[in-house]
PyMOL Python script that loads the backbone (N, CA, C, O; Angstrom):
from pymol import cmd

cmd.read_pdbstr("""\
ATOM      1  N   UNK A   1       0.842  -1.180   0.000  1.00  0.00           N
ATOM      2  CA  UNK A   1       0.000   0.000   0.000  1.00  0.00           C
ATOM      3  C   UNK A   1       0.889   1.246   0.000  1.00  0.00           C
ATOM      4  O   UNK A   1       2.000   1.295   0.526  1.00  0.00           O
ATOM      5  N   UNK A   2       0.211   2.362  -0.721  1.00  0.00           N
ATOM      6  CA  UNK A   2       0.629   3.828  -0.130  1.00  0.00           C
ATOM      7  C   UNK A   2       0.914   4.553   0.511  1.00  0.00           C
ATOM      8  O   UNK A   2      -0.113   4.459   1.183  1.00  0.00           O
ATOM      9  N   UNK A   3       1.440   5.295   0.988  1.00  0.00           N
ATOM     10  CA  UNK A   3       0.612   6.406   2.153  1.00  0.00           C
ATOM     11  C   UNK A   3       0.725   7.568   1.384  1.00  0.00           C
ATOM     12  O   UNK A   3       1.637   7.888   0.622  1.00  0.00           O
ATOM     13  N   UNK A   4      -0.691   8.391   1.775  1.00  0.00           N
ATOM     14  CA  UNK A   4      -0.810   9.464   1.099  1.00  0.00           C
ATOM     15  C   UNK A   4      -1.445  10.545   2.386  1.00  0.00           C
ATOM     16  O   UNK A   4      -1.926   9.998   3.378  1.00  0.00           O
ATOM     17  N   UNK A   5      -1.417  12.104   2.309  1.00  0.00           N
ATOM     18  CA  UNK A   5      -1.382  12.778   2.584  1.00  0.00           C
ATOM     19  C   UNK A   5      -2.851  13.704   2.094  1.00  0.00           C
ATOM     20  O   UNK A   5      -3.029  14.008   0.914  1.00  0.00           O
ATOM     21  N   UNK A   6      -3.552  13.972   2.881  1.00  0.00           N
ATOM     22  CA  UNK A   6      -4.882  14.113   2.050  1.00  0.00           C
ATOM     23  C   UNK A   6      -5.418  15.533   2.720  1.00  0.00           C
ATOM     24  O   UNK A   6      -5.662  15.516   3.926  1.00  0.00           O
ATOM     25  N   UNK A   7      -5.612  16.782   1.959  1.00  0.00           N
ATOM     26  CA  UNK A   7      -5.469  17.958   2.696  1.00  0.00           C
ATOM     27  C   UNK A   7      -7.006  18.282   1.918  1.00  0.00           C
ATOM     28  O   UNK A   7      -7.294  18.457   0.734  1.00  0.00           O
ATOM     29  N   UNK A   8      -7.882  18.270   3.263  1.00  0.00           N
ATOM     30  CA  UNK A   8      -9.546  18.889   3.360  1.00  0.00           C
ATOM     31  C   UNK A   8      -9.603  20.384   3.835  1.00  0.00           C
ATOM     32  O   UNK A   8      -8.956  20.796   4.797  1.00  0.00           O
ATOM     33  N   UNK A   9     -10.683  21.383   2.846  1.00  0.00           N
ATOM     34  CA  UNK A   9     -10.710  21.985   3.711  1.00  0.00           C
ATOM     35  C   UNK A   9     -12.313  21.889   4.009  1.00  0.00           C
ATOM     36  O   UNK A   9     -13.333  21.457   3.472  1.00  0.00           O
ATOM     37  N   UNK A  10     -11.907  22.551   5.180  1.00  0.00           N
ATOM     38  CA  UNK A  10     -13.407  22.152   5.833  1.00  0.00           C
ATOM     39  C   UNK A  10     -13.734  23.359   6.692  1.00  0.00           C
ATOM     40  O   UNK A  10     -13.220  23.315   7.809  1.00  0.00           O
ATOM     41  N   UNK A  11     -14.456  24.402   6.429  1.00  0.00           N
ATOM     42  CA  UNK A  11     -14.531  25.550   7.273  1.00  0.00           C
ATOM     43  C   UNK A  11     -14.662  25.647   8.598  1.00  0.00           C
ATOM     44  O   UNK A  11     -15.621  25.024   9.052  1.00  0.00           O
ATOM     45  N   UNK A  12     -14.054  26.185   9.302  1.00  0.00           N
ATOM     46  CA  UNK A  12     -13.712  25.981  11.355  1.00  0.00           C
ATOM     47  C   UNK A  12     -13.804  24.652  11.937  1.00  0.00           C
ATOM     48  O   UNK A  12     -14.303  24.460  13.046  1.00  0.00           O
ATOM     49  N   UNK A  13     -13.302  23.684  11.161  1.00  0.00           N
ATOM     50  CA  UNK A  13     -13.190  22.361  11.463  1.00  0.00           C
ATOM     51  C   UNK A  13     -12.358  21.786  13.081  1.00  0.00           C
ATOM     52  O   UNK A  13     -12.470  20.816  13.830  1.00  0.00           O
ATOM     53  N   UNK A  14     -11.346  23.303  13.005  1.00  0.00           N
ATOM     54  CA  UNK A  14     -10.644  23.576  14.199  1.00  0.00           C
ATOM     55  C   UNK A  14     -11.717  23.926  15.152  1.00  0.00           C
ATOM     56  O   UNK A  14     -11.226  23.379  16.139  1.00  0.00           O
ATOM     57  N   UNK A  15     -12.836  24.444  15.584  1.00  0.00           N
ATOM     58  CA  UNK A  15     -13.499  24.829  16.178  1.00  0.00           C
ATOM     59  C   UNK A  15     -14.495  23.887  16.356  1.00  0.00           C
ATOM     60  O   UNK A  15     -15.093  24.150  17.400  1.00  0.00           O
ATOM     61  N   UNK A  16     -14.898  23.003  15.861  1.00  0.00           N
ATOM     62  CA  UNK A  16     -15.712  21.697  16.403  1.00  0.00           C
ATOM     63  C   UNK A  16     -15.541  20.965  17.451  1.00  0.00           C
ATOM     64  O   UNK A  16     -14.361  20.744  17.724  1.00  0.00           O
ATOM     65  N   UNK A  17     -16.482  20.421  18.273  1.00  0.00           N
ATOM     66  CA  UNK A  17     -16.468  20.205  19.412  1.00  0.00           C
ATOM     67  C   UNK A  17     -15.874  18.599  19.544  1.00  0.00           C
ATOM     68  O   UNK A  17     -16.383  18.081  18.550  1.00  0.00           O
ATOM     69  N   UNK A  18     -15.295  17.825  20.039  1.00  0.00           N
ATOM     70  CA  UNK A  18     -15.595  16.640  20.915  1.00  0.00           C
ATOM     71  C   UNK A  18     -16.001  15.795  20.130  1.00  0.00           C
ATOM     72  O   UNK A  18     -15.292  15.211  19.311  1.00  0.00           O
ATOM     73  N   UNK A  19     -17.719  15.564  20.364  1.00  0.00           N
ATOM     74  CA  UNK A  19     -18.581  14.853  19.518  1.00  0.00           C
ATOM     75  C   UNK A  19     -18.574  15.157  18.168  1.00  0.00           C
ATOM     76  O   UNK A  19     -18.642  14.185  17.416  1.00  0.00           O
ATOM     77  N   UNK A  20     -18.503  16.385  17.610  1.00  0.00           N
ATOM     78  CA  UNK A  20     -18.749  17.209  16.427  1.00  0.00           C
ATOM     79  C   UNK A  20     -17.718  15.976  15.534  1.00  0.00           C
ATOM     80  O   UNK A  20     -17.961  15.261  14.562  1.00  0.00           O
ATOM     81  N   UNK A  21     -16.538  16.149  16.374  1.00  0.00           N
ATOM     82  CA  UNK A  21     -15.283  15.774  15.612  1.00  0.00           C
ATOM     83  C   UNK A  21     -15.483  13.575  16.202  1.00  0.00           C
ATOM     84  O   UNK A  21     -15.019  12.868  15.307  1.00  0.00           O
ATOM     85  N   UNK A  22     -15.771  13.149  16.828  1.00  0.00           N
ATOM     86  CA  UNK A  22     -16.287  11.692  17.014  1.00  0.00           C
ATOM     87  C   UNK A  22     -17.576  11.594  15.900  1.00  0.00           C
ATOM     88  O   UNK A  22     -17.164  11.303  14.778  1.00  0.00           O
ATOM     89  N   UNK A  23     -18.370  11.693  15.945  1.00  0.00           N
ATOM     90  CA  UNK A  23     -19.762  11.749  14.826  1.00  0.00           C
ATOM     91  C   UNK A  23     -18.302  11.871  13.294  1.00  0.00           C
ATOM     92  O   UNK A  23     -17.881  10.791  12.879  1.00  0.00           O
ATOM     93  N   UNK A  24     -17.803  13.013  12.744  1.00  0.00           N
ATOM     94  CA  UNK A  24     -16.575  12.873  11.403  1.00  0.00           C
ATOM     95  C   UNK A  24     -16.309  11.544  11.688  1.00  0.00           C
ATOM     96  O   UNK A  24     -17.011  10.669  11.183  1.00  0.00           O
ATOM     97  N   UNK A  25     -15.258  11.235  12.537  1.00  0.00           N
ATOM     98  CA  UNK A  25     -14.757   9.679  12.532  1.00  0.00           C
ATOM     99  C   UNK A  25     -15.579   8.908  12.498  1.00  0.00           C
ATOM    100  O   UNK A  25     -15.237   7.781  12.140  1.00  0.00           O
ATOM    101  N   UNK A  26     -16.806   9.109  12.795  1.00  0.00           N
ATOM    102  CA  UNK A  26     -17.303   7.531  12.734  1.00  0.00           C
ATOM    103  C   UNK A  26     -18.022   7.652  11.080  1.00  0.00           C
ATOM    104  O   UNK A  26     -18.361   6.669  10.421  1.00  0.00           O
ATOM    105  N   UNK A  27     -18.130   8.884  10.692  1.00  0.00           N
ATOM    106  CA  UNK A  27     -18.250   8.798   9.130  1.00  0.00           C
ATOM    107  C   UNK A  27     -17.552   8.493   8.437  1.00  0.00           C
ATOM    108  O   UNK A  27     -17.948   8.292   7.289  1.00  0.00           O
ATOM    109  N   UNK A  28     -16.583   8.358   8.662  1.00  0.00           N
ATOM    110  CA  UNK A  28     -15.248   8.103   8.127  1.00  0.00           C
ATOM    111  C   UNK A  28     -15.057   6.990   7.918  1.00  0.00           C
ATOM    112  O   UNK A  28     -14.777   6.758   6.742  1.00  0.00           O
ATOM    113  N   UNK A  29     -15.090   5.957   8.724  1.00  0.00           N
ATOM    114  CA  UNK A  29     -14.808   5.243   9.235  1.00  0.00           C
ATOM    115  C   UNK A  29     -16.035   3.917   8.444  1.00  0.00           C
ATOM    116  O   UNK A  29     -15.720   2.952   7.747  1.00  0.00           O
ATOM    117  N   UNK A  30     -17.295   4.309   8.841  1.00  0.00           N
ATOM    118  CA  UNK A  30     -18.850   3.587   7.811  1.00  0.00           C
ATOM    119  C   UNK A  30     -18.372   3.692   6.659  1.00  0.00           C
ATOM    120  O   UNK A  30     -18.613   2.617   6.109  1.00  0.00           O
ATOM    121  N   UNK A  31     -17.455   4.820   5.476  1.00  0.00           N
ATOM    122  CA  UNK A  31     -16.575   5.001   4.605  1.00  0.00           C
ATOM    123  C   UNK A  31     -16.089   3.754   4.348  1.00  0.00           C
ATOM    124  O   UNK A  31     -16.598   2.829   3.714  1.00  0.00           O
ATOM    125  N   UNK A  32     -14.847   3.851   5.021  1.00  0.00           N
ATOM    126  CA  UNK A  32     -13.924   2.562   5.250  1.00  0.00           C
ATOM    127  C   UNK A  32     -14.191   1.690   4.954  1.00  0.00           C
ATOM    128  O   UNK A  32     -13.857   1.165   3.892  1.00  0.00           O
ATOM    129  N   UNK A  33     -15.209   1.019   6.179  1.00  0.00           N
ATOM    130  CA  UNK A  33     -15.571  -0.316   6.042  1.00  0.00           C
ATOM    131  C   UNK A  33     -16.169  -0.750   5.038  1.00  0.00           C
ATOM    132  O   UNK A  33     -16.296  -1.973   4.965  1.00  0.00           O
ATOM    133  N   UNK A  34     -16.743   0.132   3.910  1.00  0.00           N
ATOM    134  CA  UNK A  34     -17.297  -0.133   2.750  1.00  0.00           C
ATOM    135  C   UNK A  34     -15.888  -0.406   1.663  1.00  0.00           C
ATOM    136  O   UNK A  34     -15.730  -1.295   0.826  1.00  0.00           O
ATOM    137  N   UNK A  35     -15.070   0.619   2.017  1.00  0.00           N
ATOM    138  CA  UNK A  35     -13.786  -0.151   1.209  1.00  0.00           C
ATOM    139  C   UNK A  35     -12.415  -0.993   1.311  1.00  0.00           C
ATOM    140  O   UNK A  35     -11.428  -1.201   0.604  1.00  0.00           O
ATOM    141  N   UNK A  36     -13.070  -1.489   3.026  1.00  0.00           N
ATOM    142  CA  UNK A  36     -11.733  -2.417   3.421  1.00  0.00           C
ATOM    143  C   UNK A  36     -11.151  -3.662   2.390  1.00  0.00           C
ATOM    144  O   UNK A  36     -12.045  -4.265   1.795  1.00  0.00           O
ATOM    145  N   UNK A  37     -10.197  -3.963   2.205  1.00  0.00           N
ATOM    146  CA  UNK A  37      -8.993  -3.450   3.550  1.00  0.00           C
ATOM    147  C   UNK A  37      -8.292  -2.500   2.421  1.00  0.00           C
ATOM    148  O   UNK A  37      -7.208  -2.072   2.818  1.00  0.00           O
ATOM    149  N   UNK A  38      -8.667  -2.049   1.052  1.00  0.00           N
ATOM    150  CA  UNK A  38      -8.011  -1.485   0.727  1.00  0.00           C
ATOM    151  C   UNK A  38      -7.728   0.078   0.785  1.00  0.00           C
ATOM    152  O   UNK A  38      -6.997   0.524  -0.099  1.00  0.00           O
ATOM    153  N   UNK A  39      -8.256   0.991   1.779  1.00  0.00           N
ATOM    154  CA  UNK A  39      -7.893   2.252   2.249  1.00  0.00           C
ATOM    155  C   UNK A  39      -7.792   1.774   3.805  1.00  0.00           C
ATOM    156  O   UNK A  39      -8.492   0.960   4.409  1.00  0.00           O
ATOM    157  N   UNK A  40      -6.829   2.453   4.193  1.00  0.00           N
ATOM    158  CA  UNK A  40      -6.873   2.234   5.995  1.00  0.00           C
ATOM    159  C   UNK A  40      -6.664   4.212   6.334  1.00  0.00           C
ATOM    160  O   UNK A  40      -6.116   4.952   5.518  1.00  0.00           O
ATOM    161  N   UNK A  41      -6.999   4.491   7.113  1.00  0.00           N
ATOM    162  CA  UNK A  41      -6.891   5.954   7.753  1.00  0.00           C
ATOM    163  C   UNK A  41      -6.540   5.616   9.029  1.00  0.00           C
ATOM    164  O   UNK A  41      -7.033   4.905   9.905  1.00  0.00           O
ATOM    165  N   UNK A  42      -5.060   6.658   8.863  1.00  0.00           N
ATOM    166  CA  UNK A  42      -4.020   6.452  10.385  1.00  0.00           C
ATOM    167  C   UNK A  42      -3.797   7.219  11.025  1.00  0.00           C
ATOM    168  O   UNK A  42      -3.006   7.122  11.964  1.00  0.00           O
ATOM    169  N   UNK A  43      -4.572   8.453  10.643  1.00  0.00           N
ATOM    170  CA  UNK A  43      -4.559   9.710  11.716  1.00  0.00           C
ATOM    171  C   UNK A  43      -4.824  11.183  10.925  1.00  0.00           C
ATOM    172  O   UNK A  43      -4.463  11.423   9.773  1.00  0.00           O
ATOM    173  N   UNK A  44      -5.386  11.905  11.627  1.00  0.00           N
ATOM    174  CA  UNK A  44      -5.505  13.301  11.115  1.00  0.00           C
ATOM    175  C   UNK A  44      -4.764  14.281  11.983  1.00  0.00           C
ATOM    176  O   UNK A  44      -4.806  14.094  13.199  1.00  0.00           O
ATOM    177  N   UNK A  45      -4.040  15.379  11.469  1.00  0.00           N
ATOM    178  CA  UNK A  45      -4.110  16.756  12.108  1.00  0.00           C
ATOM    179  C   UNK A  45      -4.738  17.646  11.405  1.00  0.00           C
ATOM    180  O   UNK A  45      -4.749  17.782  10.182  1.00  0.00           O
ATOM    181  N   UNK A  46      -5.673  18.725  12.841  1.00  0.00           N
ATOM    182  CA  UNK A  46      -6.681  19.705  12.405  1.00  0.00           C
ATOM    183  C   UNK A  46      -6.131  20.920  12.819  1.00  0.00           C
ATOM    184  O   UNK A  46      -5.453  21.085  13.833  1.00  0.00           O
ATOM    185  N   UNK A  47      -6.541  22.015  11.754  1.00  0.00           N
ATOM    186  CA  UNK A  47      -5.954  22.919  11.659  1.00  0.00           C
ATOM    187  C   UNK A  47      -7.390  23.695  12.422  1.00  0.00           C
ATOM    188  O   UNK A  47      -8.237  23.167  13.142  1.00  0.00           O
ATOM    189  N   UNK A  48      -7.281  25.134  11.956  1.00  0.00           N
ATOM    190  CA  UNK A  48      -8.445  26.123  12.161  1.00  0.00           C
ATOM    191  C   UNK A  48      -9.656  25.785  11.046  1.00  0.00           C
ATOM    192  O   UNK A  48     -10.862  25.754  11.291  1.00  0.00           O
ATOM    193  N   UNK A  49      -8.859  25.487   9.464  1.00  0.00           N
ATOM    194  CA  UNK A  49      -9.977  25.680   8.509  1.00  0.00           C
ATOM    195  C   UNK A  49      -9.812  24.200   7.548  1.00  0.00           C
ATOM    196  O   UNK A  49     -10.677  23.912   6.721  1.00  0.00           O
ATOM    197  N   UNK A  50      -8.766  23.445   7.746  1.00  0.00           N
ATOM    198  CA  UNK A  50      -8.029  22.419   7.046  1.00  0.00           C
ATOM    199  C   UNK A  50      -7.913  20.897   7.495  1.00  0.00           C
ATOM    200  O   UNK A  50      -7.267  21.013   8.537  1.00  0.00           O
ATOM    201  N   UNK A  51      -8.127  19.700   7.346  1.00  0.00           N
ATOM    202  CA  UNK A  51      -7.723  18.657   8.208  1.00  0.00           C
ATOM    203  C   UNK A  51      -6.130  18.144   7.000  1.00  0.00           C
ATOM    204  O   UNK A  51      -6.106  18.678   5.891  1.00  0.00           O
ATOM    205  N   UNK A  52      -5.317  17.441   7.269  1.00  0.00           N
ATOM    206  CA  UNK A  52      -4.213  16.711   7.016  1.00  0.00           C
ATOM    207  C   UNK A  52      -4.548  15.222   7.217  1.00  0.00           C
ATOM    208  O   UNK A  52      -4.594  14.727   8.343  1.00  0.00           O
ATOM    209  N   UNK A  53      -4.714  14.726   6.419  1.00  0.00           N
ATOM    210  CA  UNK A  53      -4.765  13.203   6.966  1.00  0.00           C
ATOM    211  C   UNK A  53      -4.127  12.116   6.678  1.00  0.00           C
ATOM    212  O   UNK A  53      -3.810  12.093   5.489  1.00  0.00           O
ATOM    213  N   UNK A  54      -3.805  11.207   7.265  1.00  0.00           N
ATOM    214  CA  UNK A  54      -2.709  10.117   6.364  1.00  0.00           C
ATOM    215  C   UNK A  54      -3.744   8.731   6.514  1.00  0.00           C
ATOM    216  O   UNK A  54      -4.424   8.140   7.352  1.00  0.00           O
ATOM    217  N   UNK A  55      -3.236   8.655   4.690  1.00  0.00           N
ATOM    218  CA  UNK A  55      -4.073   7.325   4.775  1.00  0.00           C
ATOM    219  C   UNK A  55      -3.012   6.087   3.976  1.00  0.00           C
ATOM    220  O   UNK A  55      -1.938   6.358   3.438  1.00  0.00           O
ATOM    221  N   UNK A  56      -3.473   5.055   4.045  1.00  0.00           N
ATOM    222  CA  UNK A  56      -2.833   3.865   3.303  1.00  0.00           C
ATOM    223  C   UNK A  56      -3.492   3.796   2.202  1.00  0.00           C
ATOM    224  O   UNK A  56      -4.650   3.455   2.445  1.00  0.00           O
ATOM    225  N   UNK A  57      -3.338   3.930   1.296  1.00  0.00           N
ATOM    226  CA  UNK A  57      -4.327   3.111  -0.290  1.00  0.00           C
ATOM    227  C   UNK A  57      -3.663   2.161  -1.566  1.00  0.00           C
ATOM    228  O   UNK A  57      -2.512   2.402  -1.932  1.00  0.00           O
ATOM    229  N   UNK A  58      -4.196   1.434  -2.000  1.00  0.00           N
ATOM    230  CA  UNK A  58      -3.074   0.968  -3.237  1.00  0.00           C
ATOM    231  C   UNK A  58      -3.377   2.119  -4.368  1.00  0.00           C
ATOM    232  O   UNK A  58      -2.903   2.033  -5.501  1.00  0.00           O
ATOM    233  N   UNK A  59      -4.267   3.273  -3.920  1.00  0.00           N
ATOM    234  CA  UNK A  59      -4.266   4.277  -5.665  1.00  0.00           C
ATOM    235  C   UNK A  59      -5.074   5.206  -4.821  1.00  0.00           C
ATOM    236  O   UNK A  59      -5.791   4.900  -3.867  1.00  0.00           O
ATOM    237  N   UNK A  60      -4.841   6.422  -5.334  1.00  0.00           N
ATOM    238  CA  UNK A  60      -5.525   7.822  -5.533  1.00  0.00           C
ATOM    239  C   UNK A  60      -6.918   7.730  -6.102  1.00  0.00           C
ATOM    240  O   UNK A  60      -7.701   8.625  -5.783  1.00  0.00           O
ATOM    241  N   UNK A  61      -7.268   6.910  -6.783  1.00  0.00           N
ATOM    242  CA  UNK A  61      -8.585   6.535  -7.165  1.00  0.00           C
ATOM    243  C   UNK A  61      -9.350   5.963  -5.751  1.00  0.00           C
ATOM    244  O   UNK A  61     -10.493   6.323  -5.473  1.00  0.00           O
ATOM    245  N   UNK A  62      -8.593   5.053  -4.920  1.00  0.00           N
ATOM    246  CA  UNK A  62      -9.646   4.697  -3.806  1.00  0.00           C
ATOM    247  C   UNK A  62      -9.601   5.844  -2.582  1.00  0.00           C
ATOM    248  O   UNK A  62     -10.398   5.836  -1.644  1.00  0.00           O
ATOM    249  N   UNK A  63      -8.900   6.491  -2.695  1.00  0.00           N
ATOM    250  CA  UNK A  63      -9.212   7.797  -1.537  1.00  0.00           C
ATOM    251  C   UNK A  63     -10.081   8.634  -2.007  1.00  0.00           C
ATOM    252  O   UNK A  63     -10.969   9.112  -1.301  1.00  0.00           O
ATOM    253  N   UNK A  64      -9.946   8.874  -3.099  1.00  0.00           N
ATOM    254  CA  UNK A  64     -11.202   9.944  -4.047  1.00  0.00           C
ATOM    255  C   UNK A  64     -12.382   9.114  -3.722  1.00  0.00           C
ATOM    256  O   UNK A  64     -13.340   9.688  -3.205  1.00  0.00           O
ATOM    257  N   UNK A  65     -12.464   7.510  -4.015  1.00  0.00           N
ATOM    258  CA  UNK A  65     -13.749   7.175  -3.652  1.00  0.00           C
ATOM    259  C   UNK A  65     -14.176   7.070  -1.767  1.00  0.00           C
ATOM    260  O   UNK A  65     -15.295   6.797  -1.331  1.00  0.00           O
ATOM    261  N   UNK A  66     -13.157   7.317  -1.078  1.00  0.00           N
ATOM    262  CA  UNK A  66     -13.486   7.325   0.197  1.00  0.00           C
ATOM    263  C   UNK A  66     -14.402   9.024   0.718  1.00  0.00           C
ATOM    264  O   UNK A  66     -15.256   9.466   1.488  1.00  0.00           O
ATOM    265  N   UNK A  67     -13.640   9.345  -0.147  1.00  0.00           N
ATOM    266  CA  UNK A  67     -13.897  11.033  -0.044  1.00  0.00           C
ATOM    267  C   UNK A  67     -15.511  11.212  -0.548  1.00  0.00           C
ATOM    268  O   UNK A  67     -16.239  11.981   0.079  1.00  0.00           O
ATOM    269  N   UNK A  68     -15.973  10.530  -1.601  1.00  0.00           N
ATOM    270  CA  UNK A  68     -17.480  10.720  -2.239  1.00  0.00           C
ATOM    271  C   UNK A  68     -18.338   9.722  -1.604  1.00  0.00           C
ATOM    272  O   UNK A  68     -19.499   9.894  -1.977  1.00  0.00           O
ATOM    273  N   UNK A  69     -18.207   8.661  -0.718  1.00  0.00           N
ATOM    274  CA  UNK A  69     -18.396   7.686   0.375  1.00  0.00           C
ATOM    275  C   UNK A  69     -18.767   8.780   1.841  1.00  0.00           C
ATOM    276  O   UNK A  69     -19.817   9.023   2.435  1.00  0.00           O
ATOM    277  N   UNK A  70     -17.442   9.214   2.013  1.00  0.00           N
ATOM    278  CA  UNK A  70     -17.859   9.778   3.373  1.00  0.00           C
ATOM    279  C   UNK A  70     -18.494  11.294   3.401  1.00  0.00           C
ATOM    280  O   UNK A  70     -18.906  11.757   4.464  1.00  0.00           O
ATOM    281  N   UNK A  71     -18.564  12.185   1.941  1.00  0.00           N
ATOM    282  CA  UNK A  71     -19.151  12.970   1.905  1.00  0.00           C
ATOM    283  C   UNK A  71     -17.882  14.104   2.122  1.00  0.00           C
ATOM    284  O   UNK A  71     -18.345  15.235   1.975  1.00  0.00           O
ATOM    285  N   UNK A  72     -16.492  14.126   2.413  1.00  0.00           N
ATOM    286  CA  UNK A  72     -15.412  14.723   2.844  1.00  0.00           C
ATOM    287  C   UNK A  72     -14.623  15.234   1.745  1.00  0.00           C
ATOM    288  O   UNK A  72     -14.154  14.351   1.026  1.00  0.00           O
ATOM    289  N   UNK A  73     -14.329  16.526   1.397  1.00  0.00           N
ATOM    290  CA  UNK A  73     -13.902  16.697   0.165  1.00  0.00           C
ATOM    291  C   UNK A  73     -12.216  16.476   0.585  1.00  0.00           C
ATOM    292  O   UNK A  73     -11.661  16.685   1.664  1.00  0.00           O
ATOM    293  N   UNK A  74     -11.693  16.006  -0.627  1.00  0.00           N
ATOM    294  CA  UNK A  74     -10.179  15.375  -0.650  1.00  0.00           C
ATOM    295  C   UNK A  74      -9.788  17.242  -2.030  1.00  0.00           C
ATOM    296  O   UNK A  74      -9.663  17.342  -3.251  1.00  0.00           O
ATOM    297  N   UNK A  75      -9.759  17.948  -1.238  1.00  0.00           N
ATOM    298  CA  UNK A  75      -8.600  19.103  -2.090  1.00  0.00           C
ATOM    299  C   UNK A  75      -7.603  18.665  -2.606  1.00  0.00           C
ATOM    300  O   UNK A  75      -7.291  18.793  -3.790  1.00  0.00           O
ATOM    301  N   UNK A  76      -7.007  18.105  -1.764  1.00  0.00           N
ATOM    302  CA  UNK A  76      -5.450  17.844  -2.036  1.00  0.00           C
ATOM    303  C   UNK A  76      -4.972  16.347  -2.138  1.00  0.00           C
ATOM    304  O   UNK A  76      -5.340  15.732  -1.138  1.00  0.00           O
ATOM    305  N   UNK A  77      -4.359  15.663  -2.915  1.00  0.00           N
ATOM    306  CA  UNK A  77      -4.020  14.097  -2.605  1.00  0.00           C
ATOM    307  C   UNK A  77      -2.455  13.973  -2.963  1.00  0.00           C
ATOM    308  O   UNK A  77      -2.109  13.761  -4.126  1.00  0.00           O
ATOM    309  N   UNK A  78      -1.586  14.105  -1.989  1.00  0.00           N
ATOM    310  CA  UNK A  78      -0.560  13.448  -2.281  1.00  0.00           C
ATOM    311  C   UNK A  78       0.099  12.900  -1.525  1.00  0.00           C
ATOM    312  O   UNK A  78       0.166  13.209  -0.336  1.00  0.00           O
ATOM    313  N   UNK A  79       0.918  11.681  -2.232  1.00  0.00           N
ATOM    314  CA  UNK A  79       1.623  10.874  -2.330  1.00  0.00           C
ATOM    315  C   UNK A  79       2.996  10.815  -1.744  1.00  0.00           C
ATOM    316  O   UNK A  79       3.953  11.188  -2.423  1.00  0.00           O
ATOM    317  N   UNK A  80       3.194  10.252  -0.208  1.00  0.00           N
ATOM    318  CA  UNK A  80       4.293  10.422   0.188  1.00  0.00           C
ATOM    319  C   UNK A  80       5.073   9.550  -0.626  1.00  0.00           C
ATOM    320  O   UNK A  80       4.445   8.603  -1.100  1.00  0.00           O
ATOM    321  N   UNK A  81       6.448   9.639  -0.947  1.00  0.00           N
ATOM    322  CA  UNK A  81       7.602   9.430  -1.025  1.00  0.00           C
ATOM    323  C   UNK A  81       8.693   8.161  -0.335  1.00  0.00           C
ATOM    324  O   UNK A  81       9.245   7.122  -0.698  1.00  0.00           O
ATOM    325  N   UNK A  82       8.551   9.158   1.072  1.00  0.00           N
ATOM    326  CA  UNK A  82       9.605   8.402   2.080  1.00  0.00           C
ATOM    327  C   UNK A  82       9.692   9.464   2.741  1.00  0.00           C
ATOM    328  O   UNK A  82       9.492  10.627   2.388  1.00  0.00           O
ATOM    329  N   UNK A  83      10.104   8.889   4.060  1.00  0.00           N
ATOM    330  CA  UNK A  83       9.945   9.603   5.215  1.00  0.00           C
ATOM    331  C   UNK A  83      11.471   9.739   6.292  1.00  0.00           C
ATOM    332  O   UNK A  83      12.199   8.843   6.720  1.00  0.00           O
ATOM    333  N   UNK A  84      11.533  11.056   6.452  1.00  0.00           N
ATOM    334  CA  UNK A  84      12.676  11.064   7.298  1.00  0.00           C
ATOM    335  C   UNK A  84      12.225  11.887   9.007  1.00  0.00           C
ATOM    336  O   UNK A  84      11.516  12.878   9.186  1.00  0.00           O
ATOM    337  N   UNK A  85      12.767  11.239   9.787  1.00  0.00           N
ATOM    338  CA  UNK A  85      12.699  12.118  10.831  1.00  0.00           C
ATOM    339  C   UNK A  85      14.265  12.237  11.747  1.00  0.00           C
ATOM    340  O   UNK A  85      15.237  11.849  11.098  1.00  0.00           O
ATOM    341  N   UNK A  86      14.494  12.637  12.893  1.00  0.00           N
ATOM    342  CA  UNK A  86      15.712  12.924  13.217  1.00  0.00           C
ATOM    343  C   UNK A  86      16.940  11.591  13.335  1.00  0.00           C
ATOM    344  O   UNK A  86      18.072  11.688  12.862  1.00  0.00           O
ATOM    345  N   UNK A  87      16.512  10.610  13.928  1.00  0.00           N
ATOM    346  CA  UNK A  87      17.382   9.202  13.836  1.00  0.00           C
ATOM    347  C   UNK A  87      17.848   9.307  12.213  1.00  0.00           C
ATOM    348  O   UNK A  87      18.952   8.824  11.962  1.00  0.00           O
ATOM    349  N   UNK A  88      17.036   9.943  11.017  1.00  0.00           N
ATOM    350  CA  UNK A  88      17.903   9.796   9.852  1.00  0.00           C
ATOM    351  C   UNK A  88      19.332  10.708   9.600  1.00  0.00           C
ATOM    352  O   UNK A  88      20.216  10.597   8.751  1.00  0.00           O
ATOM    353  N   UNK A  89      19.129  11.705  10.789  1.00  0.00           N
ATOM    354  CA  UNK A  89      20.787  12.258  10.676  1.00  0.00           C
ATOM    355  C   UNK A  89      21.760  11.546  11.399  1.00  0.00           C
ATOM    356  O   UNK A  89      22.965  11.775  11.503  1.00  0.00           O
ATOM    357  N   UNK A  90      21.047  10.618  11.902  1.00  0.00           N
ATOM    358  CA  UNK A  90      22.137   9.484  12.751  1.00  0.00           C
ATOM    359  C   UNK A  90      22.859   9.849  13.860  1.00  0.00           C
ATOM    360  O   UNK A  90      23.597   9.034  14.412  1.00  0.00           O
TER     361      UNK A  90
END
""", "prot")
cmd.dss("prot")
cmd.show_as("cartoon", "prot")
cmd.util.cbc("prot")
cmd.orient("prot")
């Protein structure tokens, strides 16, 4: 699988409550299970107006369909690379 990088915007998405933001995940999620196992979603960060999300997919075609599934617009879709964090300066 992929991992891809999936940038929503979603107006004051930062400002949603608790539940506001549990009720999203579990939409998300009814999403999913309609296209397991081939999308997995491994976490979001939320901005003020934006979510970031990382997902697993074998194609950009099945996140677009997760996105028209869960009703969540996918702005942005890309495609990590490879990943470095500080242990890579050794």
């Amino acid at each position: 699988m992929k991992k891809y990088i999936i940038e929503r915007e979603i107006p004051s998405v930062g400002s949603m409550t608790e539940a506001d933001l549990c009720d999203a995940a579990r939409t998300s999620n009814d999403a999913l299970a309609q296209l397991a196992p081939s999308v997995q979603w491994q976490h979001s960060y939320v901005t003020d107006d934006k979510t970031f999300c990382v997902y697993l997919a074998n194609s950009e075609d099945e996140i677009r369909k997760h996105s028209e599934l869960s009703g969540f617009p996918a702005n942005k879709i890309t495609e990590v690379s490879t990943t470095i964090d500080p242990a890579t300066g050794g």
